[in-house]
C-alpha positions as CSV (number, residue, x, y, z in Angstrom):
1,X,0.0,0.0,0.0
2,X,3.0,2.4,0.6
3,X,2.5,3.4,-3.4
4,X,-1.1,4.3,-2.8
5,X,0.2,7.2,-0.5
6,X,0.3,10.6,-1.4
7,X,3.0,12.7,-0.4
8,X,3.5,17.0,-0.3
9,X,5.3,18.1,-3.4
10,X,6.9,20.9,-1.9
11,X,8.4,18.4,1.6
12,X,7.8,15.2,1.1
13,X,5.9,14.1,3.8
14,X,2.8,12.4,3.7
15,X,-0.5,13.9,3.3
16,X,-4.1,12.8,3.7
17,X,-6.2,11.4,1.4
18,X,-9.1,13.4,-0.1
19,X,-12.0,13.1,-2.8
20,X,-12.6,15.2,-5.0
21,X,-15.0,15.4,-8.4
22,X,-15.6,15.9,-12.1
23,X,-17.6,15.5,-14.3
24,X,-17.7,12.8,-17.1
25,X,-19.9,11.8,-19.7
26,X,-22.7,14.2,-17.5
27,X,-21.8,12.0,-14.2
28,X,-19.8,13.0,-11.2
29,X,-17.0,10.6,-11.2
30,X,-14.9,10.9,-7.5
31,X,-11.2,11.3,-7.7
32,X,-8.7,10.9,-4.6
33,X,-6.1,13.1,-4.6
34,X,-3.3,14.3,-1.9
35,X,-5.2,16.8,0.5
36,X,-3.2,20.0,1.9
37,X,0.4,19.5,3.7
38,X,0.1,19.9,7.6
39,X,3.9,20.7,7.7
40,X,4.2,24.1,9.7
41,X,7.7,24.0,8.3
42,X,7.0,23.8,4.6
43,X,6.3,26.1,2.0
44,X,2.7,24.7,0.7
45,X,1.2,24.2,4.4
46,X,-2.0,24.5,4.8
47,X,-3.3,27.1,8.0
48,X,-5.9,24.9,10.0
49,X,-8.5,28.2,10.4
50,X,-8.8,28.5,6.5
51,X,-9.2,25.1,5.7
52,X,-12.4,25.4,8.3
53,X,-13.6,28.6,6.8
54,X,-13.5,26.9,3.7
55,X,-15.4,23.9,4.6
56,X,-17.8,26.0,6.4
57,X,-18.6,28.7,3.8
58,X,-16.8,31.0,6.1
59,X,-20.0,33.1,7.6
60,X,-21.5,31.5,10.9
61,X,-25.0,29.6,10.2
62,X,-27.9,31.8,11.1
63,X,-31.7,31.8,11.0
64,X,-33.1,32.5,7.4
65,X,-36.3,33.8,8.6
């Protein structure tokens, strides 16, 4: 399984795995790719409080009355 792993580009160490998607043919088709480098130290990290903006839509959830 060590092949399946994906690894940071910039460092070297390994990252998670996430999904992603595109479309083919008119059908979502998942893809999984390296996620973000957690590496405080490297160039391409990722800072934790934008990655949970960004998988929040980054405005706090409120009544839509």
């Amino acid at each position: 399984m060590g092949s399946d792993e994906h690894v940071c580009p910039a460092c070297g160490q390994p990252v998670q795995t996430v999904v992603r998607r595109h479309k083919t043919l008119g059908a979502w088709v998942p893809v999984w790719v390296g996620g973000p480098c957690h590496n405080p130290k490297c160039e391409a990290y990722a800072d934790a409080e934008a990655e949970s903006d960004e998988d929040h839509g980054g405005a706090p959830a409120g009544k839509n009355s």
